[in-house]
N, CA, C and O atoms as a GROMACS GRO file, in nm:
protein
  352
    1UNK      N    1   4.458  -9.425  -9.521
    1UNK     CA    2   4.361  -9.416  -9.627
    1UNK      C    3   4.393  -9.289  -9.707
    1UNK      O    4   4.372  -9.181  -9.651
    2UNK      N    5   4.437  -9.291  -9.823
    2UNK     CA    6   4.421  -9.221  -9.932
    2UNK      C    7   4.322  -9.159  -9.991
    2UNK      O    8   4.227  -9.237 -10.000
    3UNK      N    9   4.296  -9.048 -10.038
    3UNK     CA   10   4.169  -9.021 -10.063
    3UNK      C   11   4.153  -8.900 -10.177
    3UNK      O   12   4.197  -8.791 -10.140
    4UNK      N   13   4.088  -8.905 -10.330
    4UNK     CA   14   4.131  -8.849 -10.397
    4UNK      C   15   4.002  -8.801 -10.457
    4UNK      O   16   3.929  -8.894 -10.492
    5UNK      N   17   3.961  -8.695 -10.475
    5UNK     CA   18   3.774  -8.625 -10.548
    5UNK      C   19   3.851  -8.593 -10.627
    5UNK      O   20   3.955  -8.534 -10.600
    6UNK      N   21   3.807  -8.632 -10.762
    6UNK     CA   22   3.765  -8.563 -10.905
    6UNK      C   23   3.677  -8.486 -10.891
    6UNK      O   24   3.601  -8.520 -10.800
    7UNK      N   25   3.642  -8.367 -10.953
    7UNK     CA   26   3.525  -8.314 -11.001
    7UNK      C   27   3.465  -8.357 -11.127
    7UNK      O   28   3.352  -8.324 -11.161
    8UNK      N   29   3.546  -8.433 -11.197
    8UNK     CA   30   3.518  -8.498 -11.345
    8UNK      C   31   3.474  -8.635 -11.336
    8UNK      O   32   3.454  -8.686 -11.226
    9UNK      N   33   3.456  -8.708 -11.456
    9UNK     CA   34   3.467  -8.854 -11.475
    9UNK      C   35   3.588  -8.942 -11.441
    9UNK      O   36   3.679  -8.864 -11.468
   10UNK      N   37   3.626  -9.015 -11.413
   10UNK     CA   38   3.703  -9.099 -11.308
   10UNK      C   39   3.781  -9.094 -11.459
   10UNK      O   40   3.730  -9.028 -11.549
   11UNK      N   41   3.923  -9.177 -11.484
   11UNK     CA   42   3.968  -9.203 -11.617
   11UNK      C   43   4.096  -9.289 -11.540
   11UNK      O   44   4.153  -9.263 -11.433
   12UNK      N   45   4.116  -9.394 -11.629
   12UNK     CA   46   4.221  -9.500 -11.610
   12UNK      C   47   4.334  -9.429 -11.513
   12UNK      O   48   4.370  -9.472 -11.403
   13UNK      N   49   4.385  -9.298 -11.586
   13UNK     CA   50   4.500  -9.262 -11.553
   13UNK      C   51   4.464  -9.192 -11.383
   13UNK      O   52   4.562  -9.159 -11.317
   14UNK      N   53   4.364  -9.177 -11.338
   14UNK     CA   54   4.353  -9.148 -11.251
   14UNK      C   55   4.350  -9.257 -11.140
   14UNK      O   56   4.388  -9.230 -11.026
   15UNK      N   57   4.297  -9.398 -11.178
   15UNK     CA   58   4.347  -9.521 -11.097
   15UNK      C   59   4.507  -9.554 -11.110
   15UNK      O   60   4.567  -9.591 -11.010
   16UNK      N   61   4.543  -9.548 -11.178
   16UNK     CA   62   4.737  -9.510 -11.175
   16UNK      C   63   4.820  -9.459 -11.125
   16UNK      O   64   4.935  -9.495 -11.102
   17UNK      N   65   4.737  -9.318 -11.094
   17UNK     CA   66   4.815  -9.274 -10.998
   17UNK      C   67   4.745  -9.238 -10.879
   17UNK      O   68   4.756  -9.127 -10.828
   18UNK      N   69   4.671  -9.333 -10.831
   18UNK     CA   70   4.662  -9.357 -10.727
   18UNK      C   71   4.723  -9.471 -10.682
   18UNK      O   72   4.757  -9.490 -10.565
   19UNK      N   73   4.737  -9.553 -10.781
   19UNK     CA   74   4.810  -9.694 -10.739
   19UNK      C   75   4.933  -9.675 -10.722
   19UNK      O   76   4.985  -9.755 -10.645
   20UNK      N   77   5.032  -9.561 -10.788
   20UNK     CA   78   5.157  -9.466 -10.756
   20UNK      C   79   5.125  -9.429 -10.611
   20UNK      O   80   5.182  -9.481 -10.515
   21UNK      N   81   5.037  -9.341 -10.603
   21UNK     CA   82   5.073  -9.315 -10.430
   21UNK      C   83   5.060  -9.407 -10.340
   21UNK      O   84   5.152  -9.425 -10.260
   22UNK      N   85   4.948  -9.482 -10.335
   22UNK     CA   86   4.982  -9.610 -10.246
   22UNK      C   87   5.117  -9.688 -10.241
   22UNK      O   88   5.171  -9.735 -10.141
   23UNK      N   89   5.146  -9.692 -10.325
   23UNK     CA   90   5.315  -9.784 -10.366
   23UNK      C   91   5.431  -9.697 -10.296
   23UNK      O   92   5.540  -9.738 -10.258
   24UNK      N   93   5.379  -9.563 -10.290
   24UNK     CA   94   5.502  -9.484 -10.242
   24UNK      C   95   5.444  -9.471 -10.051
   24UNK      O   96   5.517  -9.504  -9.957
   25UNK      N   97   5.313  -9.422 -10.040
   25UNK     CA   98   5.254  -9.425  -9.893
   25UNK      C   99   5.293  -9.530  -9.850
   25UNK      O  100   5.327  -9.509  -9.734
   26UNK      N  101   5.324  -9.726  -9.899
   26UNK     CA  102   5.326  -9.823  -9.851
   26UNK      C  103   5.488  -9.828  -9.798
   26UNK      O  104   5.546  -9.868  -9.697
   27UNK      N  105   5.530  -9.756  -9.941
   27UNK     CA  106   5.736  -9.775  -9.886
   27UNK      C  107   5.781  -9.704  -9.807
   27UNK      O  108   5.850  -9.756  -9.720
   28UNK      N  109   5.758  -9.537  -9.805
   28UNK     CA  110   5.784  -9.446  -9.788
   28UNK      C  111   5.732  -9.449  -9.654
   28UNK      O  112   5.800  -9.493  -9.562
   29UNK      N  113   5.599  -9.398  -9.637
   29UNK     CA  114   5.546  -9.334  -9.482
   29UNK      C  115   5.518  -9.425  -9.402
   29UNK      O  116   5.544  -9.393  -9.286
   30UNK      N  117   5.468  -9.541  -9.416
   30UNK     CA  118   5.413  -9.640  -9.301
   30UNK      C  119   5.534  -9.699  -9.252
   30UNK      O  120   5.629  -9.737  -9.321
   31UNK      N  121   5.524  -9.703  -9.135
   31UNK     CA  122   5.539  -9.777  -9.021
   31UNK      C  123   5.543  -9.927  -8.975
   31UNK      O  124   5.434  -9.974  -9.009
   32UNK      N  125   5.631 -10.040  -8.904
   32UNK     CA  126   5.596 -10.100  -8.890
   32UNK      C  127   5.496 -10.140  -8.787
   32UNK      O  128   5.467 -10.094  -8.677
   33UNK      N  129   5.456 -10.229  -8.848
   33UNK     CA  130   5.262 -10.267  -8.802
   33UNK      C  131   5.169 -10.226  -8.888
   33UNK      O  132   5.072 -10.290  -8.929
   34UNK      N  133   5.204 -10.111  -8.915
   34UNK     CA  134   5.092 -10.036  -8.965
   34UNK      C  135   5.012 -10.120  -9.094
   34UNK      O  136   5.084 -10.191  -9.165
   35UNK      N  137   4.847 -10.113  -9.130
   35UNK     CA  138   4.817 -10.157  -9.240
   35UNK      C  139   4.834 -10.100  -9.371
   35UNK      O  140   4.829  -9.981  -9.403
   36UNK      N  141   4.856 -10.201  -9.442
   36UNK     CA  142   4.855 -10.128  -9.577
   36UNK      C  143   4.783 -10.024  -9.616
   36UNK      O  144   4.686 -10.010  -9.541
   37UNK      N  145   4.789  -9.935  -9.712
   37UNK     CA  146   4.719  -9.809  -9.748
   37UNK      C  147   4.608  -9.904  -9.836
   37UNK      O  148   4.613 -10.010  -9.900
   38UNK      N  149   4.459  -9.763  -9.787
   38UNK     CA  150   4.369  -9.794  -9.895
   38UNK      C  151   4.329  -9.669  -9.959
   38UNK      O  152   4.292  -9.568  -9.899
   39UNK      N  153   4.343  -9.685 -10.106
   39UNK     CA  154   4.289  -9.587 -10.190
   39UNK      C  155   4.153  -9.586 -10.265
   39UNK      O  156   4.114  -9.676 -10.339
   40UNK      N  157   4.073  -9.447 -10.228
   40UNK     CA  158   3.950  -9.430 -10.250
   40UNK      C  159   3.980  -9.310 -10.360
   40UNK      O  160   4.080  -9.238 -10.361
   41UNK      N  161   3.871  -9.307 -10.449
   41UNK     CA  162   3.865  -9.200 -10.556
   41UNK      C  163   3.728  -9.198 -10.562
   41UNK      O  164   3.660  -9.300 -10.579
   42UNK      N  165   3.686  -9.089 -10.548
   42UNK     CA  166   3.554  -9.012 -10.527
   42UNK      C  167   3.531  -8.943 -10.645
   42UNK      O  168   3.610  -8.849 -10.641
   43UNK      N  169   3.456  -8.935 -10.768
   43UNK     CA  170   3.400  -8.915 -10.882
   43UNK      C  171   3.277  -8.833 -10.925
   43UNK      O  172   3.164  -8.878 -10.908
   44UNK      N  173   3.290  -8.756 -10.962
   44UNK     CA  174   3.197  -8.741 -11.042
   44UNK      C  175   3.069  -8.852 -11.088
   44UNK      O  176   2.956  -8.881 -11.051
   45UNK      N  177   3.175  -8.895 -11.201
   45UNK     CA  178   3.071  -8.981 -11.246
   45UNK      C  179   3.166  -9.128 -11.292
   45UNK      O  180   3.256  -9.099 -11.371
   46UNK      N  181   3.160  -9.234 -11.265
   46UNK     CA  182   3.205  -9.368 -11.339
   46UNK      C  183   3.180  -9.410 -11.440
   46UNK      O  184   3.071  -9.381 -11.490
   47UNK      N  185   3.282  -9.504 -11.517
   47UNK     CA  186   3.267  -9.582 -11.600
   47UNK      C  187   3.276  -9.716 -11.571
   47UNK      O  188   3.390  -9.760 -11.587
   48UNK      N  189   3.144  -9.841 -11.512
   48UNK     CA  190   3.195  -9.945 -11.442
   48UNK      C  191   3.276 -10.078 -11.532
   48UNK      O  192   3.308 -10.192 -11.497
   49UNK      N  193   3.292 -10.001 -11.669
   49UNK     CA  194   3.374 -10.122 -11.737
   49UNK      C  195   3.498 -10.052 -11.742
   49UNK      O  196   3.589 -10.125 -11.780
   50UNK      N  197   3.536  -9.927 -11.713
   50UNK     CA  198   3.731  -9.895 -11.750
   50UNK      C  199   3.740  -9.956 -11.596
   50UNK      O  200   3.823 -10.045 -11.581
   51UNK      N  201   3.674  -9.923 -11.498
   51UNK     CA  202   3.725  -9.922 -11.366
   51UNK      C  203   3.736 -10.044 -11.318
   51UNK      O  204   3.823 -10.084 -11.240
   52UNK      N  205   3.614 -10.129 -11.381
   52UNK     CA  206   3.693 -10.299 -11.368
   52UNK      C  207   3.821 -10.321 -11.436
   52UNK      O  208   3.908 -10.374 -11.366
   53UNK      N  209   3.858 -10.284 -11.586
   53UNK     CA  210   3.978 -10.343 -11.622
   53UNK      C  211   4.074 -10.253 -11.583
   53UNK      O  212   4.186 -10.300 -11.605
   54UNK      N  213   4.079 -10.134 -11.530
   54UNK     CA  214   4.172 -10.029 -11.478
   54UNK      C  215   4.226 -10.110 -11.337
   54UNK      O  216   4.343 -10.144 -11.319
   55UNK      N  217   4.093 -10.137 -11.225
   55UNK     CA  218   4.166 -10.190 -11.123
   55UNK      C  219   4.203 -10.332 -11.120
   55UNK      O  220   4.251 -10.372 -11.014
   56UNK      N  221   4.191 -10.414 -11.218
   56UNK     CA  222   4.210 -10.579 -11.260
   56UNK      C  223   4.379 -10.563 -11.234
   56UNK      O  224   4.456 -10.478 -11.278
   57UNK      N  225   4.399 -10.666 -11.156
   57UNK     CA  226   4.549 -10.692 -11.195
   57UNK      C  227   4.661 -10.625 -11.061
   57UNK      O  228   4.776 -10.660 -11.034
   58UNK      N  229   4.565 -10.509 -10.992
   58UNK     CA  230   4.633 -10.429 -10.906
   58UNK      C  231   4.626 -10.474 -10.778
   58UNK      O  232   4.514 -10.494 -10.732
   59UNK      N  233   4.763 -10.503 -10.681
   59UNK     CA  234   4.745 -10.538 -10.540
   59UNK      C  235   4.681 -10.469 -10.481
   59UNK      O  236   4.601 -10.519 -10.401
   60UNK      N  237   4.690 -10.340 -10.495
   60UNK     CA  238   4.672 -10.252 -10.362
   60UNK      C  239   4.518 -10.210 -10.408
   60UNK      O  240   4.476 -10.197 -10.523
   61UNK      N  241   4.442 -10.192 -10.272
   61UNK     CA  242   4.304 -10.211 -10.244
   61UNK      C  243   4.257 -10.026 -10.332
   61UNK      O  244   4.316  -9.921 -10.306
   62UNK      N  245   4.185 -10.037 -10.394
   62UNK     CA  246   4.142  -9.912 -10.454
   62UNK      C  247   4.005  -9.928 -10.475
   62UNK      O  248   3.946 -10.006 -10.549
   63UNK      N  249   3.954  -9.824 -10.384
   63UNK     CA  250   3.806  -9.837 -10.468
   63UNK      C  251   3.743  -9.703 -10.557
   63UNK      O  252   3.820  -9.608 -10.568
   64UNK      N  253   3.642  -9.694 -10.603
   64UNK     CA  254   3.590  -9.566 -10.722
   64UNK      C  255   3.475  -9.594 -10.710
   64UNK      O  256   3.420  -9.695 -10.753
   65UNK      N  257   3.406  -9.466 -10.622
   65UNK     CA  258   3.256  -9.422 -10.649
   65UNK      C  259   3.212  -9.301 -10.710
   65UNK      O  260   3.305  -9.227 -10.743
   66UNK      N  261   3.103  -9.263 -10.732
   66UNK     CA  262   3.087  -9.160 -10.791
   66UNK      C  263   2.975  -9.104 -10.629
   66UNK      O  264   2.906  -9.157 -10.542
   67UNK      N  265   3.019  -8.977 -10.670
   67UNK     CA  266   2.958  -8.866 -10.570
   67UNK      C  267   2.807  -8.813 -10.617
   67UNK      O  268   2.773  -8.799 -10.735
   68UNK      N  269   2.711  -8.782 -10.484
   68UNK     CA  270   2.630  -8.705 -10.538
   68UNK      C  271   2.559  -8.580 -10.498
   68UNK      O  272   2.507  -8.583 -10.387
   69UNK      N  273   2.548  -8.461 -10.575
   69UNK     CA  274   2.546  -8.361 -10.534
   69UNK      C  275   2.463  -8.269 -10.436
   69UNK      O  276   2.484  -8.164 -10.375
   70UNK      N  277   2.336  -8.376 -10.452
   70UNK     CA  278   2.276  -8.317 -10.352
   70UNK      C  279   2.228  -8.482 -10.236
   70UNK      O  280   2.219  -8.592 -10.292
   71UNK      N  281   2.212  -8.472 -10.132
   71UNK     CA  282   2.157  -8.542 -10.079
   71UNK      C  283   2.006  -8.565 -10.040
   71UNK      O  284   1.924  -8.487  -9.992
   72UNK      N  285   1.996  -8.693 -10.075
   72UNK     CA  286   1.867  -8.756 -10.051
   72UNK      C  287   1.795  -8.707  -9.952
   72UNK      O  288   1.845  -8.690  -9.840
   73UNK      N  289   1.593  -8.660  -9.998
   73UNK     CA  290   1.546  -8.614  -9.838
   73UNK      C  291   1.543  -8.666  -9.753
   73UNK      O  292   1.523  -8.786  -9.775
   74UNK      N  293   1.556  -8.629  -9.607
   74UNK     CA  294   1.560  -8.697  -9.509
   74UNK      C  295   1.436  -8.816  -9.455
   74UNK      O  296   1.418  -8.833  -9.334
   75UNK      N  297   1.378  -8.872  -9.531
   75UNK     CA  298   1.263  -8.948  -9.541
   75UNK      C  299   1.350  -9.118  -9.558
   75UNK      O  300   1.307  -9.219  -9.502
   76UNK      N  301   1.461  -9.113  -9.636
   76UNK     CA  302   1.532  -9.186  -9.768
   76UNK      C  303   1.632  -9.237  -9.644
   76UNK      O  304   1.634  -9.352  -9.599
   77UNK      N  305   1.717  -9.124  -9.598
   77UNK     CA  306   1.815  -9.123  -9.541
   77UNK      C  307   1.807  -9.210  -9.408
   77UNK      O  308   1.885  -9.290  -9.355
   78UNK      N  309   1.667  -9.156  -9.374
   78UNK     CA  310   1.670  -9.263  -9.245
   78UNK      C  311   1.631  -9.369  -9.262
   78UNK      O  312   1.666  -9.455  -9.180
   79UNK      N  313   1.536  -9.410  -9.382
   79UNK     CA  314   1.515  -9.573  -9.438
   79UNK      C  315   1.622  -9.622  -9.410
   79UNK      O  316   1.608  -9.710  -9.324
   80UNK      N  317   1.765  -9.602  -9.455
   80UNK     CA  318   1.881  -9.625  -9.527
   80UNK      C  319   1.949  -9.675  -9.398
   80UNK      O  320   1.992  -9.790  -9.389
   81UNK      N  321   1.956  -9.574  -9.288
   81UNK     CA  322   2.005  -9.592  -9.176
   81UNK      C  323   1.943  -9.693  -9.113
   81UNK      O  324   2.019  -9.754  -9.037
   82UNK      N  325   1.830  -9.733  -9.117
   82UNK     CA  326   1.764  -9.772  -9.018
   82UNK      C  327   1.784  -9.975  -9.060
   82UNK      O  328   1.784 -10.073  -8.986
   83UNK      N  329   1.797  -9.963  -9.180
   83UNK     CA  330   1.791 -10.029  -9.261
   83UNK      C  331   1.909 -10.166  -9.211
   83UNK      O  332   1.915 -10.283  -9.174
   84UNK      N  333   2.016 -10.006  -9.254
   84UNK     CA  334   2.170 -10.097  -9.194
   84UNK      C  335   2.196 -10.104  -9.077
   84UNK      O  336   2.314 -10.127  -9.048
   85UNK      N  337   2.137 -10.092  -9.012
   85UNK     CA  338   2.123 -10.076  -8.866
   85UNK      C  339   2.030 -10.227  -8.782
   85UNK      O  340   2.039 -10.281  -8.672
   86UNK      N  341   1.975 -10.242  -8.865
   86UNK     CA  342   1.862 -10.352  -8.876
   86UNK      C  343   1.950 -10.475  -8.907
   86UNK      O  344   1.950 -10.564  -8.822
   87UNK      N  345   2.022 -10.490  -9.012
   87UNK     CA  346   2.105 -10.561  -9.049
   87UNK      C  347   2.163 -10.665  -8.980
   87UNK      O  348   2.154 -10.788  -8.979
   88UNK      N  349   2.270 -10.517  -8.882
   88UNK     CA  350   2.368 -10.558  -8.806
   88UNK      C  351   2.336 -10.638  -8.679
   88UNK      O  352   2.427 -10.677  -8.606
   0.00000   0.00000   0.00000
């Protein structure tokens, strides 16, 4: 797993070259057996229409969230947990 924080807004060229390092992590460093690389980009902030047509078209698994700076009170957090936990 790849893993890349902006402090900025996410931007095309930043899904590019992440799709560059996966392409090179996939030839280059792995192993046989090993699974394919997954690339995450951690954001600032998104744009959910470049990042659909940015990642359209691309094999390799990439995803783009945006970060947030402070965390939710712990009231929220355990809803959340309890929640997905419930789920499963």
């Amino acid at each position: 797993m790849l893993i890349d924080l902006k402090t900025k807004k996410v931007k095309h060229q930043d899904i590019g070259q992440m799709n560059l390092y996966l392409n090179y992590f996939k030839e280059e460093e792995n192993t046989e057996g090993d699974n394919e690389p997954i690339g995450i980009i951690i954001a600032a902030d998104k744009h959910e229409f470049l990042v659909k047509y940015a990642i359209g078209g691309i094999s390799n698994k990439i995803f783009v969230s945006k970060y947030q700076l402070y965390l939710p009170d712990r009231k929220v957090l355990e809803d959340k947990v309890k929640e997905i936990l419930d789920s499963e």
